[in-house]
Backbone and ligand atoms as CSV (ligand in chain L), in Angstrom:
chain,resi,resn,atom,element,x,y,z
A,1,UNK,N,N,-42.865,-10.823,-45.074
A,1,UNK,CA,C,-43.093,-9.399,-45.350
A,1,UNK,C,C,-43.489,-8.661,-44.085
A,2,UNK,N,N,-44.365,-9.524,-43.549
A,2,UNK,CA,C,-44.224,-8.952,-41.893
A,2,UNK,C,C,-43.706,-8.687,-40.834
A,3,UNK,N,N,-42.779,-9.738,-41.082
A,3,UNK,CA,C,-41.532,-9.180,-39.951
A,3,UNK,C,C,-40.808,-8.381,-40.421
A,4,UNK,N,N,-40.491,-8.010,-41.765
A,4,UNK,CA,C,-39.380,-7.505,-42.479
A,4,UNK,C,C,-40.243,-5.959,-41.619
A,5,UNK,N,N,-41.252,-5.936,-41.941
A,5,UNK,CA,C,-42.128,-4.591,-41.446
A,5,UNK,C,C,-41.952,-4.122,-40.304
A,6,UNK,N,N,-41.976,-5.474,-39.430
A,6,UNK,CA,C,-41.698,-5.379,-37.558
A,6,UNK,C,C,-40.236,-4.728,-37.700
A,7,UNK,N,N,-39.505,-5.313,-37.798
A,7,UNK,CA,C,-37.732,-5.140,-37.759
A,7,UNK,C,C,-38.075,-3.376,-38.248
A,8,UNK,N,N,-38.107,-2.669,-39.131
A,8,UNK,CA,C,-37.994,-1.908,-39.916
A,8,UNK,C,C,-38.756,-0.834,-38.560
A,9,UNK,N,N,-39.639,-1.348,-38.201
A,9,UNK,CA,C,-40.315,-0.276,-37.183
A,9,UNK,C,C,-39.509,-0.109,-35.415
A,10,UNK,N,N,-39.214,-1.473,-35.355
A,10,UNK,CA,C,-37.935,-1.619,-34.628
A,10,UNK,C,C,-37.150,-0.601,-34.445
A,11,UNK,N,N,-36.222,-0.549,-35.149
A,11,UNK,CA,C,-35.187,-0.199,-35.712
A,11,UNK,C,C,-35.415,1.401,-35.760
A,12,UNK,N,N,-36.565,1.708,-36.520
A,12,UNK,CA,C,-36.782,3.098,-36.300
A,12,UNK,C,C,-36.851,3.757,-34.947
A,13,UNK,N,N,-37.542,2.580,-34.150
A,13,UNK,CA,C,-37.959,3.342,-33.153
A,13,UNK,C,C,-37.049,3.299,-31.545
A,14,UNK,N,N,-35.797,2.588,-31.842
A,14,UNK,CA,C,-34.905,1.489,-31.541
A,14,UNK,C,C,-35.468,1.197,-30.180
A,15,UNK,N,N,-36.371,0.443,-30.394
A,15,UNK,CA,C,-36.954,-0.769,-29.469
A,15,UNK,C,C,-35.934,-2.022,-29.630
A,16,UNK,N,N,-35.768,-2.086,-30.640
A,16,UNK,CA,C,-34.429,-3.216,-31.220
A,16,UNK,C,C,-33.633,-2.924,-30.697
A,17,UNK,N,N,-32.869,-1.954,-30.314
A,17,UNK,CA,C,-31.554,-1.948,-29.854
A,17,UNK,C,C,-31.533,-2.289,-28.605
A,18,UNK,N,N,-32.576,-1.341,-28.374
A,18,UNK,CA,C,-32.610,-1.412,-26.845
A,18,UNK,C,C,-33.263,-2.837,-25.893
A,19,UNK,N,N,-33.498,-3.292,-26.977
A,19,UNK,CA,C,-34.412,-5.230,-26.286
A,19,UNK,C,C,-32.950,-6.420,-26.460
A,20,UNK,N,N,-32.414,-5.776,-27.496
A,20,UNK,CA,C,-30.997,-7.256,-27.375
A,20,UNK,C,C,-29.952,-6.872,-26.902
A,21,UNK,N,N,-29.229,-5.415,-27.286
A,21,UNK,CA,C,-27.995,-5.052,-27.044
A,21,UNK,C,C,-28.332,-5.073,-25.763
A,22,UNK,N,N,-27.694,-5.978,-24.976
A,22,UNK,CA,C,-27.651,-6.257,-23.620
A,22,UNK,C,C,-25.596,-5.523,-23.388
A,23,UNK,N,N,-26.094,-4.280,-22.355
A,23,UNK,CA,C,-24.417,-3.724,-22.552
A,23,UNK,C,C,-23.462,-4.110,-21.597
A,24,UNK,N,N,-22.519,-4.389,-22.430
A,24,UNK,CA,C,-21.173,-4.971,-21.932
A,24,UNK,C,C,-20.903,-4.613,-20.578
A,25,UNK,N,N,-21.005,-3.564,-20.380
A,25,UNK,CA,C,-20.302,-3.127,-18.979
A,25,UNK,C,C,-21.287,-2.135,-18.259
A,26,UNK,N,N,-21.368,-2.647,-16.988
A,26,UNK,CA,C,-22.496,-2.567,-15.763
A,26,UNK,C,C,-22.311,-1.511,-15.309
A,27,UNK,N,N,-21.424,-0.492,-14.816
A,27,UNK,CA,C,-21.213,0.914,-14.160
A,27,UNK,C,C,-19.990,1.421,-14.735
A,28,UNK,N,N,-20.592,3.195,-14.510
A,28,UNK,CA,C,-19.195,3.582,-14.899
A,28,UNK,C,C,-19.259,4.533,-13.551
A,29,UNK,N,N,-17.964,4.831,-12.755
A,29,UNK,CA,C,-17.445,5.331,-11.520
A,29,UNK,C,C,-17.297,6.783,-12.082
A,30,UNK,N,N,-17.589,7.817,-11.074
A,30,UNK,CA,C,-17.157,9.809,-11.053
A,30,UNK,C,C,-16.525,9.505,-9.811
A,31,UNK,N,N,-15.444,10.834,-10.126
A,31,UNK,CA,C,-14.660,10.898,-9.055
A,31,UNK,C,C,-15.614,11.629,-8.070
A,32,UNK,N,N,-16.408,12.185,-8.681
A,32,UNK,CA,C,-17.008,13.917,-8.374
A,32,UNK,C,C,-18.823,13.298,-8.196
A,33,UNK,N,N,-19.538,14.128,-7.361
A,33,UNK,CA,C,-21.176,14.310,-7.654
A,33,UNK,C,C,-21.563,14.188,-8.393
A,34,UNK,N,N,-22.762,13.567,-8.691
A,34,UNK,CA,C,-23.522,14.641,-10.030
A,34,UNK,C,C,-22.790,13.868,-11.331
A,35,UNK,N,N,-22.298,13.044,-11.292
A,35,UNK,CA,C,-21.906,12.248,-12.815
A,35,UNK,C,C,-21.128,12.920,-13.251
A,36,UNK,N,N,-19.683,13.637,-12.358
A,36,UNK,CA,C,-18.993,14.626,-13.096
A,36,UNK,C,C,-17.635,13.635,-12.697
A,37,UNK,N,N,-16.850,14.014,-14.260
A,37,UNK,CA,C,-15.238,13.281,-14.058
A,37,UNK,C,C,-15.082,12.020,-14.225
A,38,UNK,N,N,-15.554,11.666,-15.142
A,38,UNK,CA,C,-16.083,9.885,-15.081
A,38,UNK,C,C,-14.220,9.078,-14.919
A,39,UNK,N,N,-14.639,8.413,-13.846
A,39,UNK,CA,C,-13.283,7.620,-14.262
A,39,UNK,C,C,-13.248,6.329,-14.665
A,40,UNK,N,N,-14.116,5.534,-15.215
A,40,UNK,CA,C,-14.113,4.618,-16.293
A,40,UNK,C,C,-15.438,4.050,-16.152
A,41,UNK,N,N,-15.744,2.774,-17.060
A,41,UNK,CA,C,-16.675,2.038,-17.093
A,41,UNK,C,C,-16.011,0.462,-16.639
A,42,UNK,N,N,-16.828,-0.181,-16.041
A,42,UNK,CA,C,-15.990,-1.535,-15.371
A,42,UNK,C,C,-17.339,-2.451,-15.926
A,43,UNK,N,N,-17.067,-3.649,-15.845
A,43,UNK,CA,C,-18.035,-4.977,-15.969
A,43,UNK,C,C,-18.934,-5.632,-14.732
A,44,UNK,N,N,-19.633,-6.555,-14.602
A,44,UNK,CA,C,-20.240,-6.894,-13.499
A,44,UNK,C,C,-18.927,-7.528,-12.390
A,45,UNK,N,N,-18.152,-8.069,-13.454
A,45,UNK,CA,C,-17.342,-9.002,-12.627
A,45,UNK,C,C,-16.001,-8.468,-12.586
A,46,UNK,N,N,-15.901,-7.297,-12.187
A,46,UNK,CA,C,-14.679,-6.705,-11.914
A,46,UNK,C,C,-13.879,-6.858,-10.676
A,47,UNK,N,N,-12.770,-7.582,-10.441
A,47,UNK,CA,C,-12.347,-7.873,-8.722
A,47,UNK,C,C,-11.650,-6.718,-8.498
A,48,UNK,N,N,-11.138,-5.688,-9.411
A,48,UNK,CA,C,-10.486,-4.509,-9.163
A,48,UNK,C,C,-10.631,-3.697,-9.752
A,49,UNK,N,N,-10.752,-2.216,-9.545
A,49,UNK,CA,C,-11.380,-0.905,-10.590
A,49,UNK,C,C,-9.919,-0.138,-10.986
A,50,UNK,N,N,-8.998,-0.595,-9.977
A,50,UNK,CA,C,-7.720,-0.061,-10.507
A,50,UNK,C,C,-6.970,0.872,-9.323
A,51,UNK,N,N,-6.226,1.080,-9.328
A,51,UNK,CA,C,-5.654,2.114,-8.509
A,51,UNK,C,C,-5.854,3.756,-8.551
A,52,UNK,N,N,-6.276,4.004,-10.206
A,52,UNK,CA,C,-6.934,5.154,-10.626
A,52,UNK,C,C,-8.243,5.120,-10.191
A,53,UNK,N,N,-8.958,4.079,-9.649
A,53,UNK,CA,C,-9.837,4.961,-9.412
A,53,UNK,C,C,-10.556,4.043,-8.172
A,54,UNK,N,N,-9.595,3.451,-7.817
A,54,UNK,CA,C,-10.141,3.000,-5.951
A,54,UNK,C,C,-10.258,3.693,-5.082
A,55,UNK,N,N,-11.593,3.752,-5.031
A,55,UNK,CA,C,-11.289,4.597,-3.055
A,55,UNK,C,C,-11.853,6.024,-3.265
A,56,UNK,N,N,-12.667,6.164,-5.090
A,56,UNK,CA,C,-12.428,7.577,-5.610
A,56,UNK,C,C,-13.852,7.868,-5.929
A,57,UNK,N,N,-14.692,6.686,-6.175
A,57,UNK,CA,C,-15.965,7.117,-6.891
A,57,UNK,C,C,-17.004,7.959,-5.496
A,58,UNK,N,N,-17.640,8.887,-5.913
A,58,UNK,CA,C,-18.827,10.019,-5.369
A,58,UNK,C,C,-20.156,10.001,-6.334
A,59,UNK,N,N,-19.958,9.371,-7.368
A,59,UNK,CA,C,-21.377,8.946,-7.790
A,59,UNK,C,C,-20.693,7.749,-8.844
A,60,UNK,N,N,-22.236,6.816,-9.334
A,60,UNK,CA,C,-22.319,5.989,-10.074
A,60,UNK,C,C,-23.326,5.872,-11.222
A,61,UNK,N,N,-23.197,5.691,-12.392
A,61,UNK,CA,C,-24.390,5.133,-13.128
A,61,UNK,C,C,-24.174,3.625,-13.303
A,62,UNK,N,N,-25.259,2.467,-13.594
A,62,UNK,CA,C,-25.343,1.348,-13.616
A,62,UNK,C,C,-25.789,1.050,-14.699
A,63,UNK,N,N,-26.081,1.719,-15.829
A,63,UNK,CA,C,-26.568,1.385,-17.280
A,63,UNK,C,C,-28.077,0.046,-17.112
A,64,UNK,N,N,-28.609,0.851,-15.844
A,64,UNK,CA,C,-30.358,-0.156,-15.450
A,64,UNK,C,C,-29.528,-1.583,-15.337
A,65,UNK,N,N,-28.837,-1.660,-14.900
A,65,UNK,CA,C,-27.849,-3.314,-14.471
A,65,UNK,C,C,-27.856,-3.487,-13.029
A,66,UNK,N,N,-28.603,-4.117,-12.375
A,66,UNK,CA,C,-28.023,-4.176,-10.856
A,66,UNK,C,C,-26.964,-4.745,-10.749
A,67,UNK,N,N,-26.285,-4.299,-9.946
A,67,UNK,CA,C,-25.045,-4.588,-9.386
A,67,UNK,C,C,-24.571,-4.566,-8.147
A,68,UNK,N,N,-23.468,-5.282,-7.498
A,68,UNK,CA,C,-23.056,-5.144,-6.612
A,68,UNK,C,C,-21.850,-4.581,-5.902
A,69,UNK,N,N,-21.906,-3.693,-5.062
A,69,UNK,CA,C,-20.334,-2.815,-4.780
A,69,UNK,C,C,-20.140,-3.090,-3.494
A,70,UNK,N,N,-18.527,-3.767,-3.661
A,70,UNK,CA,C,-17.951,-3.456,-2.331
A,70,UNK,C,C,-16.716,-2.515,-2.089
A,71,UNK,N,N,-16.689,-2.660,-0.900
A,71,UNK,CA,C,-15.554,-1.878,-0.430
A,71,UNK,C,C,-14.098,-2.139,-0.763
A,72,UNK,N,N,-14.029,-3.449,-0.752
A,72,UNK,CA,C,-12.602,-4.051,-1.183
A,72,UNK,C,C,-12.136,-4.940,-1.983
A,73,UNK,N,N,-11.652,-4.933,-2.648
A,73,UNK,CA,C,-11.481,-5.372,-4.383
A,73,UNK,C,C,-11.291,-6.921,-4.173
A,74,UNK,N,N,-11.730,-7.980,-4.882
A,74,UNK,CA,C,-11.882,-9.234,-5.241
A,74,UNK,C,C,-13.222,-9.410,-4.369
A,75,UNK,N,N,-14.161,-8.959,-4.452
A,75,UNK,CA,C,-15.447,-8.766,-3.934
A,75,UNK,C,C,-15.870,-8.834,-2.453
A,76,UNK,N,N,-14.554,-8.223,-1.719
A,76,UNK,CA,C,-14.948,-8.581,-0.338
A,76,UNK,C,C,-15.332,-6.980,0.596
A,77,UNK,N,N,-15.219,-7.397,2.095
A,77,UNK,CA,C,-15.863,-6.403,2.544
A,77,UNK,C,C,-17.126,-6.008,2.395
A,78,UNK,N,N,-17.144,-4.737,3.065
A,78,UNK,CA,C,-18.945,-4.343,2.960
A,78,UNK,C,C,-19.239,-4.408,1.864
A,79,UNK,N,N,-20.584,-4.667,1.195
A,79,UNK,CA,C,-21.329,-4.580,0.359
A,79,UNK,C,C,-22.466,-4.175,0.275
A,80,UNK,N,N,-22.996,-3.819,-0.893
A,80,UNK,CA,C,-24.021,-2.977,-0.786
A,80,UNK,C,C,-25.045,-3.488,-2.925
A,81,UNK,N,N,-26.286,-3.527,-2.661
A,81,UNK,CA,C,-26.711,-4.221,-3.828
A,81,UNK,C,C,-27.699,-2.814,-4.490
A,82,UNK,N,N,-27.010,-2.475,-5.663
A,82,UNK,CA,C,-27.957,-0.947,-6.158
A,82,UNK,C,C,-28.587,-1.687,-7.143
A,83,UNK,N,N,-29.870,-0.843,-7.209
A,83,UNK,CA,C,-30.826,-1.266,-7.984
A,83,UNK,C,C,-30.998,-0.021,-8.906
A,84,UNK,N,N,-30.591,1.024,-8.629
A,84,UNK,CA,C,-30.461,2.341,-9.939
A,84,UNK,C,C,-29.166,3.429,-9.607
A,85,UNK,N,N,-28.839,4.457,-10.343
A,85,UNK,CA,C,-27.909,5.251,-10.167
A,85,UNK,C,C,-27.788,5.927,-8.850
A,86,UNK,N,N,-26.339,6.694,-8.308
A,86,UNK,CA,C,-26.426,7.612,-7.073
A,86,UNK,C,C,-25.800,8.800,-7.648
A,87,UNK,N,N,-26.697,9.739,-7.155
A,87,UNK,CA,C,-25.538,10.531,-7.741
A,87,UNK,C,C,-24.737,11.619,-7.057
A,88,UNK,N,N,-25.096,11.190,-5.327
A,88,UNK,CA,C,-23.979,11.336,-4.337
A,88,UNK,C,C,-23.975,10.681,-3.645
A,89,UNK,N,N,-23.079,9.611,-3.715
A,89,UNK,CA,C,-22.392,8.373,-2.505
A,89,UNK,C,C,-22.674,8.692,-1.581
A,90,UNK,N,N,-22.646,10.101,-1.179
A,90,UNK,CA,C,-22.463,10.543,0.348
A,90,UNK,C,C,-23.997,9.785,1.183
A,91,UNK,N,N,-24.546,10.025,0.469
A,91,UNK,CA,C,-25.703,9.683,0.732
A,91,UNK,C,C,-26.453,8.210,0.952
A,92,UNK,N,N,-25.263,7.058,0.511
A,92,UNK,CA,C,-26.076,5.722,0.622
A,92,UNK,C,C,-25.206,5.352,1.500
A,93,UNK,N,N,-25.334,4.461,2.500
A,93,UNK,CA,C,-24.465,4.367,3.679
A,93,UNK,C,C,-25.244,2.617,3.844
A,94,UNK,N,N,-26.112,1.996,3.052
A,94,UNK,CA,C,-26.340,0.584,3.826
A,94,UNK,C,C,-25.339,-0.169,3.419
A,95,UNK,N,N,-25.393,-1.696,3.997
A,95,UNK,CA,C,-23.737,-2.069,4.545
A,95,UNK,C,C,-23.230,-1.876,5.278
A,96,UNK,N,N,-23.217,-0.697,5.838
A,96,UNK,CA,C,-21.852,0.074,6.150
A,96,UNK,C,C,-22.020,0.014,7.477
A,97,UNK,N,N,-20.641,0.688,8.581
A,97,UNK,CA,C,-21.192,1.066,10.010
A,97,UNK,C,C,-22.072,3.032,9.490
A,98,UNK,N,N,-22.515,2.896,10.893
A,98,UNK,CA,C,-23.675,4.476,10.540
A,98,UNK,C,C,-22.794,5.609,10.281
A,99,UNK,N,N,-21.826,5.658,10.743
A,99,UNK,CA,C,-20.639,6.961,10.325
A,99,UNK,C,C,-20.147,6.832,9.195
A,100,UNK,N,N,-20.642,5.605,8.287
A,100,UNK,CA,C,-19.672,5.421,7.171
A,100,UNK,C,C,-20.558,5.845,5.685
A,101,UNK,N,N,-20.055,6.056,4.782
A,101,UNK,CA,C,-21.025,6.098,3.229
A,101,UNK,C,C,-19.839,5.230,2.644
A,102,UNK,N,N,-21.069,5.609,1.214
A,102,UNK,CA,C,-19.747,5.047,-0.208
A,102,UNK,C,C,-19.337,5.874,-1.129
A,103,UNK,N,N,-19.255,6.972,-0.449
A,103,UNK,CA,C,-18.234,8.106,-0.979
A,103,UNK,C,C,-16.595,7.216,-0.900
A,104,UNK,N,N,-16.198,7.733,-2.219
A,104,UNK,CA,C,-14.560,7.292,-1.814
A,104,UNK,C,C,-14.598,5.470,-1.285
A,105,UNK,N,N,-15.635,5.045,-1.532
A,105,UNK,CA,C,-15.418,3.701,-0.859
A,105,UNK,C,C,-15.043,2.823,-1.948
A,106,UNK,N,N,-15.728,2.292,-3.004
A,106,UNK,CA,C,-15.844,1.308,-4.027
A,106,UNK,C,C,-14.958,0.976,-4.679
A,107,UNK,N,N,-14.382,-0.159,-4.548
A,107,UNK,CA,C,-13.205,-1.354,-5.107
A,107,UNK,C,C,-13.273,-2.274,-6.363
A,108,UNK,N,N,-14.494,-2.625,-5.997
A,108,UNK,CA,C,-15.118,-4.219,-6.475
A,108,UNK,C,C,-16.611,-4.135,-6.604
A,109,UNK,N,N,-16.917,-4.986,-8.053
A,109,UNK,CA,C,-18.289,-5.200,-8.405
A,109,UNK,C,C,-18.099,-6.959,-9.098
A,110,UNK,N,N,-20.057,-6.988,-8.905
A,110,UNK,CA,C,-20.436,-8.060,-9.277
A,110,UNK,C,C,-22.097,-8.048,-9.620
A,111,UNK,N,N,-22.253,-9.145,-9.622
A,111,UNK,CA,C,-23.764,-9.120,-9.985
A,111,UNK,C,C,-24.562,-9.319,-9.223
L,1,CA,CA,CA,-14.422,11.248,-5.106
């Protein structure tokens, strides 16, 4: 009767959802700043984001998943390890040489 109680308060308060549904897929790529233009959601272990949208992302969300992004698809090249969202590439440049960001950069993810 007590857990039935726990679950029930759970659920209301979705602490439940949010403690198991562990979500499928780790980032989703904007072409654009600011979380605008989403061009898809990919997995941790993606060796390619596609041709639609290589070479294209300017911000990221990570759904609180760290992850890892590189520059060139089957996980190679620079890399770079985020620990929360960007929400202008222009702006994170480690990895990289100093003239470079990850605007327009990102290929490939992992964990
Ligand atoms: Ca872009």
């Amino acid at each position: 009767m007590k857990a039935k109680k726990l679950l029930i308060t759970a659920l209301a308060t979705g602490t439940l959802a949010a403690g198991l549904a562990v979500p499928a897929q780790a980032a989703t790529l904007y072409d654009n700043g600011g979380y605008s233009k989403a061009l898809g959601t990919w997995n941790d272990g993606t060796t390619y984001v596609g041709d639609g949208a290589n070479d294209k992302a300017s911000s990221i969300s990570i759904n609180k998943r760290h992850t890892r992004l590189y520059a060139d698809a089957n996980h190679t090249g620079p890399s770079v390890y985020l620990t929360h969202d960007w929400n202008d590439l222009r702006g994170l440049t480690a990895g990289l040489a100093w003239w470079q960001t990850w605007d327009n950069r990102i290929s490939s993810f992992s964990k």
